[in-house]
N, C-alpha and C positions, 0 to 999 in steps of 0.2 A: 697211497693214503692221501687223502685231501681235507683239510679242515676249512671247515667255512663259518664265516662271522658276518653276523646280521649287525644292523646297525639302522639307527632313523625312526625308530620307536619314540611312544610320546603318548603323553595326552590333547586331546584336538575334542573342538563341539562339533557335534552334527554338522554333516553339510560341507568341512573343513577338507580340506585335504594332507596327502601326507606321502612321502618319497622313501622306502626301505629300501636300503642297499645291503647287498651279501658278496661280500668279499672272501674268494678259492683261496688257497695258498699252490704252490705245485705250477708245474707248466702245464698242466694236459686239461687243464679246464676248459679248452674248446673241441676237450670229448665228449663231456657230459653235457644230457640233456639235464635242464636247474627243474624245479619247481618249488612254489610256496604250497604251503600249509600253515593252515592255522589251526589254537584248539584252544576253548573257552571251558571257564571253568565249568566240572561235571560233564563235561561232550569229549565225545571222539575227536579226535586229529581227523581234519576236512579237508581237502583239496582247495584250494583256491586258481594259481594259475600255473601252466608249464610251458616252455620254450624249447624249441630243438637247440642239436648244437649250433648250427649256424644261423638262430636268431630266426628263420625265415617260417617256421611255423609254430602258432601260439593255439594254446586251448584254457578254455576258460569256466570256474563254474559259474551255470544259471545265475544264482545269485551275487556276482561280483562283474559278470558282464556289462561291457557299457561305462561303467565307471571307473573298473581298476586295467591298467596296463602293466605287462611284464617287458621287457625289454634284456639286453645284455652289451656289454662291453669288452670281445675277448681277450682285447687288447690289453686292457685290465683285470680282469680275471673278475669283473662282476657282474652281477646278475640284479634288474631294480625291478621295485613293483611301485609304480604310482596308483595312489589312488585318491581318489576325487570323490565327492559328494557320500562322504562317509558315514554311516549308517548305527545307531547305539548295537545293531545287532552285528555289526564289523567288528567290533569289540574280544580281542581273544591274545594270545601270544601269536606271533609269527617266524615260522620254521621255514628257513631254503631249505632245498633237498639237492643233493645230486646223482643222478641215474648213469652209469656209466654202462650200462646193458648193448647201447647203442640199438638199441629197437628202431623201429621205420612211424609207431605209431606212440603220440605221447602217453606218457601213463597219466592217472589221477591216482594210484592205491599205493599208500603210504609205502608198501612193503618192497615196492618194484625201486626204490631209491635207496644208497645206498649208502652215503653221507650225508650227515646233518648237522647242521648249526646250532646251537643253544637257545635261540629264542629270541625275540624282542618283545617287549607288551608293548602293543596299543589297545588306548583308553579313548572310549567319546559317550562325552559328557551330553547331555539337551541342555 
């Protein structure tokens, strides 16, 4: 069992930037592949970005490219998303996820993870 905690949510204006961190509990967090997700209100849970376990490959959606980075800490058992030049449609809750599947290929579908977090809102304002 692994439980994860988001944290670094906020409100920010356009353009602002902003640093989420999701903290594993457990030692075997440099099994699992992480991913974000996010989901605004009335919309599906969307993919945002995913990390292997050893950090060394990221995938990203269209719409968050360029501006948001994922990274990881195993050493600490965290997983960050920066993101930069934040957008009023960035705007949603943000969910880690962790895949312990150990696949070769990241996922984006909600369903392929297997542990989640509780959330954080982020807010942006114009």
């Amino acid at each position: 069992q692994v439980q994860l905690v988001e944290s670094g949510g906020g409100l920010v204006q356009a353009g602002d930037s902003l640093r989420l961190s999701c903290t594993a509990s457990g030692r075997t967090f440099s099994s699992f592949d992480m991913g974000w997700f996010r989901q605004a209100p009335g919309k599906q849970r969307e993919f945002v970005a995913a990390i292997s376990r050893s950090g060394s490959n990221k995938l990203y959606a269209d719409s968050v490219k360029g501006r948001f980075t994922i990274s990881r800490d195993n050493a600490m058992n965290t997983v960050y998303l920066q993101m930069n030049s934040l957008k009023l449609e960035d705007a949603a809750v943000y969910y880690c996820a962790a895949d312990r599947s150990r696949t070769v290929v990241l996922s984006t579908r909600p369903m392929s993870y297997d542990y989640w977090g509780q959330g954080t809102q982020v807010t942006v304002s114009s």
